[in-house]
Backbone bond lengths (Angstrom), bond angles and torsions (degrees), N, CA, C in turn:
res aa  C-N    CA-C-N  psi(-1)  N-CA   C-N-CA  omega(-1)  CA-C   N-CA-C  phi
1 X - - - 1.442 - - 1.533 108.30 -
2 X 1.295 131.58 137.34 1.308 143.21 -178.10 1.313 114.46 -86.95
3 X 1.470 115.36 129.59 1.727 105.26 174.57 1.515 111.10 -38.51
4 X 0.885 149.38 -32.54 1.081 129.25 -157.99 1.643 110.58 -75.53
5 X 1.646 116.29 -51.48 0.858 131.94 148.65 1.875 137.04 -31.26
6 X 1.739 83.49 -22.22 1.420 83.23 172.35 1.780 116.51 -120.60
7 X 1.264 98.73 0.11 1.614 106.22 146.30 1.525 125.18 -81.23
8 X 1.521 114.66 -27.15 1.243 101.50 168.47 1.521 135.40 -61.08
9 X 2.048 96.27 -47.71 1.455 109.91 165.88 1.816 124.08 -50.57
10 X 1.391 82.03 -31.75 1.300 95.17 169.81 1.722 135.63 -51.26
11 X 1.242 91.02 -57.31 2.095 132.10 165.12 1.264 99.79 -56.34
12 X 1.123 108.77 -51.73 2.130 106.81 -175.79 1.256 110.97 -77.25
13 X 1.756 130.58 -20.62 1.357 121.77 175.11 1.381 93.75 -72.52
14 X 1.045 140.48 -65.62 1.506 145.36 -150.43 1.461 107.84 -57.56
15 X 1.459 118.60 -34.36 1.082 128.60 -159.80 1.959 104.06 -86.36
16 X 1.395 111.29 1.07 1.281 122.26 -175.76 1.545 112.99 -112.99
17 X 1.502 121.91 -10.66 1.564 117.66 140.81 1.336 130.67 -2.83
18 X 1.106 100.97 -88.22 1.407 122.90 176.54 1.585 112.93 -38.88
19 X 1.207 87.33 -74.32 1.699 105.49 171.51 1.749 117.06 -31.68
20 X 1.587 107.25 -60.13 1.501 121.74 176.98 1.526 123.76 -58.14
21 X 1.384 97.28 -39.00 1.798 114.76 -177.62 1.937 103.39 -70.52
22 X 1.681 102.01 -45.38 1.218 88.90 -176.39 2.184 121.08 -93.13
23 X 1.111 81.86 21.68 1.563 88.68 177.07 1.934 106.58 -109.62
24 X 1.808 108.30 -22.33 0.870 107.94 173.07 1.653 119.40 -75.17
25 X 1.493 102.48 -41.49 1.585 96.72 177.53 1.873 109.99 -68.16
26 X 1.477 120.83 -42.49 1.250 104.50 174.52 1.224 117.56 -61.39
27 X 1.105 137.42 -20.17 1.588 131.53 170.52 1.370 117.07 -42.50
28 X 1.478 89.82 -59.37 1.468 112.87 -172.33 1.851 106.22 -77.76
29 X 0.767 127.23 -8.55 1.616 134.11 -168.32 1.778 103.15 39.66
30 X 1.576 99.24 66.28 1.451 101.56 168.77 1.152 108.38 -105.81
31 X 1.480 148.75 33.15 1.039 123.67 129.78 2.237 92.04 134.23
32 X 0.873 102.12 -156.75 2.044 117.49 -165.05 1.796 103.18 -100.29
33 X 1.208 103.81 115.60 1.568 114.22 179.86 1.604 108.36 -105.55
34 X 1.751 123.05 112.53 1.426 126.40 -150.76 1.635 74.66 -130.71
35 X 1.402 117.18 157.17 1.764 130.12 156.29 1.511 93.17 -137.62
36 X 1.972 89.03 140.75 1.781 105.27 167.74 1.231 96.48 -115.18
37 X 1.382 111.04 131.78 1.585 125.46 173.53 1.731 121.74 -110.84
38 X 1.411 84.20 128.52 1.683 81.64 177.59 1.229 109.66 -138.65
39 X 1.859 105.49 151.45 1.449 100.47 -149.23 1.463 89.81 -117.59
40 X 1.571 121.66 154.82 1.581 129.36 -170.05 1.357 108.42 -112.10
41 X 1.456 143.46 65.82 1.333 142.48 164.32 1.643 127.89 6.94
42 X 1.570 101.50 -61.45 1.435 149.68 -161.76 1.890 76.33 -72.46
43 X 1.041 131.19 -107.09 1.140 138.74 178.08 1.254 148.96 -29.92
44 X 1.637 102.07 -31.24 1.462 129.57 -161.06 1.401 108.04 41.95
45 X 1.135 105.35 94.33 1.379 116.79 -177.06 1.438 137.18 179.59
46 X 1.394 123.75 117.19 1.881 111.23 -146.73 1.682 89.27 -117.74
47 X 1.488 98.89 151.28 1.561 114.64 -167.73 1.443 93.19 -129.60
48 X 1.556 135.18 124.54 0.926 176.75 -151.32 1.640 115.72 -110.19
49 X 1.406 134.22 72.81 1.337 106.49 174.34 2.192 115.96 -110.69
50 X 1.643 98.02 116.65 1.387 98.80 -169.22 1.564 100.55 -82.95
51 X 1.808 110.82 143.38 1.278 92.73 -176.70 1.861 84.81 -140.90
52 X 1.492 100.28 166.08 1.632 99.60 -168.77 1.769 94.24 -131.73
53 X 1.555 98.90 121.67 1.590 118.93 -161.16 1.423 119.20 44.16
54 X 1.535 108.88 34.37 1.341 99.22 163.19 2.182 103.99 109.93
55 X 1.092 80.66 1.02 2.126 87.96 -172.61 1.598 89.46 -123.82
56 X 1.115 97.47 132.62 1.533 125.96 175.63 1.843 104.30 -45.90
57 X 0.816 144.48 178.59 1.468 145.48 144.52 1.338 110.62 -168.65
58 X 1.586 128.07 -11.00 1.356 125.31 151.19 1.698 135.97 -174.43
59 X 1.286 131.25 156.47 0.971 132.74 -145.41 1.487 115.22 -124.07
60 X 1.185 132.09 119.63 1.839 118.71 -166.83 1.585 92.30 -132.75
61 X 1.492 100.61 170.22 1.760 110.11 167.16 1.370 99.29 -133.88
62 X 1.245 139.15 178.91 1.322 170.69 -178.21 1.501 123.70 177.26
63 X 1.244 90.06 178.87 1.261 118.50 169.23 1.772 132.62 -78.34
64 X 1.497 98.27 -29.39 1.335 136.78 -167.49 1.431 114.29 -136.07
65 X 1.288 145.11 129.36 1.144 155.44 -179.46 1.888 104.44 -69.37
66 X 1.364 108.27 -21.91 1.412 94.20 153.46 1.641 131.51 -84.43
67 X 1.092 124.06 -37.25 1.066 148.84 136.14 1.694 105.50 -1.49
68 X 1.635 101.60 -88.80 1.370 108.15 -162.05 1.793 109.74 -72.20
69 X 1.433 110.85 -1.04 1.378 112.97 177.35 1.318 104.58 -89.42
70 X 1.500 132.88 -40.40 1.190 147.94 145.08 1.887 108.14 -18.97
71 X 1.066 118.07 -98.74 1.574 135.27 164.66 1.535 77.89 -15.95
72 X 1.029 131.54 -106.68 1.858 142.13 -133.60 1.638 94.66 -63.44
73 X 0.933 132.73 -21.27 1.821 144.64 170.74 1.511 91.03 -65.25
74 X 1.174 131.69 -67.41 1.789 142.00 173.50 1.441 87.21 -39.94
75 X 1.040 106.87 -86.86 1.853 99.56 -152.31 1.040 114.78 -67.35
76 X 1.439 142.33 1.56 1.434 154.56 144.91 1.410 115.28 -38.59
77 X 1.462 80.62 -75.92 1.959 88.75 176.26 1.391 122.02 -72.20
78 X 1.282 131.17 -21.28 1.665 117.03 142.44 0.942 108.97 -42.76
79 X 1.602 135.80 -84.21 1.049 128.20 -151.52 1.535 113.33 -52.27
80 X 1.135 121.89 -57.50 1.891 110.88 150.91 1.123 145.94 -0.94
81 X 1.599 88.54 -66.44 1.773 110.49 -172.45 2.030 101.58 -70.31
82 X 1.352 104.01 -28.77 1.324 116.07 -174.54 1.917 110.25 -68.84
83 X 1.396 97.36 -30.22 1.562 103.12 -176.98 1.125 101.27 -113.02
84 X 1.655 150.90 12.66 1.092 138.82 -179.80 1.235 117.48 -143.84
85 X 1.401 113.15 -13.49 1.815 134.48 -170.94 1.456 109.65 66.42
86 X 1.634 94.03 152.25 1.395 96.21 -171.67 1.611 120.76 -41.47
């Protein structure tokens, strides 16, 4: 497989965060998944915080405000999977 190929696979896992976190809480009927994004000028760089009914559960950065919603979608659903099982 060629780097390139393995940045893409790469790009498409990440890009399924979102997707995973919010299929996990509707499964479970835990409740409304909202993200506040804020973007850093100074840095170029957007920070992502996903929170479920209003409680934080995770935090990402990027480059891109999709990106860093992505990242904070990841550490969401750990933190989940950790209090609810896979």
């Amino acid at each position: 497989m060629s780097s390139q190929d393995q940045q893409q696979n790469q790009a498409q896992q990440v890009e399924h965060n979102r997707m995973w976190l919010n299929n996990f809480v509707q499964g479970r009927q835990l409740g409304n998944i909202t993200y506040n994004d804020e973007e850093n000028l100074q840095e170029q760089t957007w920070t992502a915080t996903v929170q479920l009914n209003g409680t934080n559960i995770g935090t990402g950065q990027a480059g891109s405000k999709k990106g860093a919603r992505e990242n904070a979608a990841r550490e969401g659903l750990a933190f989940l999977q950790s209090q609810h099982g896979n």
